[in-house]
N, C-alpha and C positions, 0 to 999 in steps of 0.2 A: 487211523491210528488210535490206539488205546492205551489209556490213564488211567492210573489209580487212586481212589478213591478212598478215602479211612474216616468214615463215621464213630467217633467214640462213643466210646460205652455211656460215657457219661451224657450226652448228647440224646444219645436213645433212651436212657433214661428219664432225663429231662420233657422230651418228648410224649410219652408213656403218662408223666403228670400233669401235664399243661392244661388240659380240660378240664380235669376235677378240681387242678390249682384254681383256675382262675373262678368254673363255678361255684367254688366254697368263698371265696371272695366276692366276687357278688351277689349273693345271697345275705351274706353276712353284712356286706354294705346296706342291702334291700331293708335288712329287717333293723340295723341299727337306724338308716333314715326312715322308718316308721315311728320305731320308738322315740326319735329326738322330734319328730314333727308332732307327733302326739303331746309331748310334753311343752312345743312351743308354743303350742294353740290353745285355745278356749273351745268355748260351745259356740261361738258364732265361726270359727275358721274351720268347717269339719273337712277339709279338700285336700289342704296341705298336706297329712301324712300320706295321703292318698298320692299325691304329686312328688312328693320327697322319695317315695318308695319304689315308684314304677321304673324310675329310666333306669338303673344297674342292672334289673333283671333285663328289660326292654333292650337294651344296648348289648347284654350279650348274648341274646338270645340270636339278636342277628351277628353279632361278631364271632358265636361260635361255631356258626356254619362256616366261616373261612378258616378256623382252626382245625375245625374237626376235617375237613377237605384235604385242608395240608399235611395232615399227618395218617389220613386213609391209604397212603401209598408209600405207606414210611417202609423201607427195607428190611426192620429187623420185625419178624414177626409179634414179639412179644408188645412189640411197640401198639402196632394196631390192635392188638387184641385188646389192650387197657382202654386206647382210644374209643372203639369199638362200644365196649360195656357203658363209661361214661358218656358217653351218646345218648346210648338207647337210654340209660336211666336217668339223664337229665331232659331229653325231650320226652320220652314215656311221664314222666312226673308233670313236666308242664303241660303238658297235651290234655293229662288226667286231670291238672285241675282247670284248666277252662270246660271240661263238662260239670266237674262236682263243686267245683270252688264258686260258680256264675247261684247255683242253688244256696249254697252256705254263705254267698254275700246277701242274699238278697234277702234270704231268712232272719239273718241275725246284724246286717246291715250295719255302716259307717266302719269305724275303724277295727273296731272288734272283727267285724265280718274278715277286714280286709288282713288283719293279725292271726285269726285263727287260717285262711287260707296261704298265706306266705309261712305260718307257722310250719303246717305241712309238711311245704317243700322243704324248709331250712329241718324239719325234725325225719326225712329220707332220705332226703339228698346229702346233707355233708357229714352225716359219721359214717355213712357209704364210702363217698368219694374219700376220706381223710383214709381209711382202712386200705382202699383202693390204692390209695396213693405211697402208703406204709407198705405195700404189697412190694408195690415194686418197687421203692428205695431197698428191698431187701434182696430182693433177685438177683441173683447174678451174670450183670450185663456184660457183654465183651462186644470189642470194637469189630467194626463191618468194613471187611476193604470189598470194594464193589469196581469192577472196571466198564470204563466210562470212555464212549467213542467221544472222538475231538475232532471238530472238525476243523481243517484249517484253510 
């Protein structure tokens, strides 16, 4: 027996931003807990910003592989194709700076090093992703009816 199915528009849209949504938020979280840990320390604590900064990227680095999973098989094609792009250019950027970012900490070392490589990211990645995301708030989504075996 077959069911129908009606994904909104809004839905898929939603969809379409969720990646870039959440990685301009963490990013953004990454670089503000640098800058407030930099400011809470002195010259004996040089670790904390180091520590304040890591787990938002670190935590969605692996949470965005269940996102981006979930939405690799999304119905309406425009959907995965946003998905798709924010993928590649959020793990293309991170992938890129553990080869370049591992040289530029160790060159110009402590928090700077570690500012100038999260800078990076945050100055590639999210006027991409926010444009990205602008992109397709503007598109014009329509809803998806899909039929759906039931089993009973």
């Amino acid at each position: 027996m077959k069911a129908k199915r009606v994904i909104p528009a809004a839905a898929s849209r939603f969809a379409a931003q969720l990646f870039n949504l959440i990685t301009v938020i963490a990013l953004l979280i990454s670089l503000t807990a640098l800058l407030l840990g930099k400011l809470l320390t002195g010259h004996n604590i040089e670790f904390l910003p180091f520590v304040l900064s890591l787990p938002p990227v670190m935590l969605w680095l692996a949470g965005s592989i269940f996102v981006y999973a979930s939405i690799a098989h999304h119905p309406h094609p425009r959907t995965v194709h946003y998905n798709k792009w924010a993928g590649y250019r959020f793990y293309g950027v991170m992938g890129s700076l553990v080869v370049v970012g591992a040289p530029i900490y160790s060159t110009i070392g402590g928090w700077q090093g570690l500012m100038l490589v999260l800078g990076l990211a945050v100055v590639i990645i999210v006027p991409w992703a926010i444009y990205d995301m602008y992109k397709a708030a503007r598109e014009p989504w329509q809803d998806i009816t899909l039929d759906v075996a039931i089993n009973e």
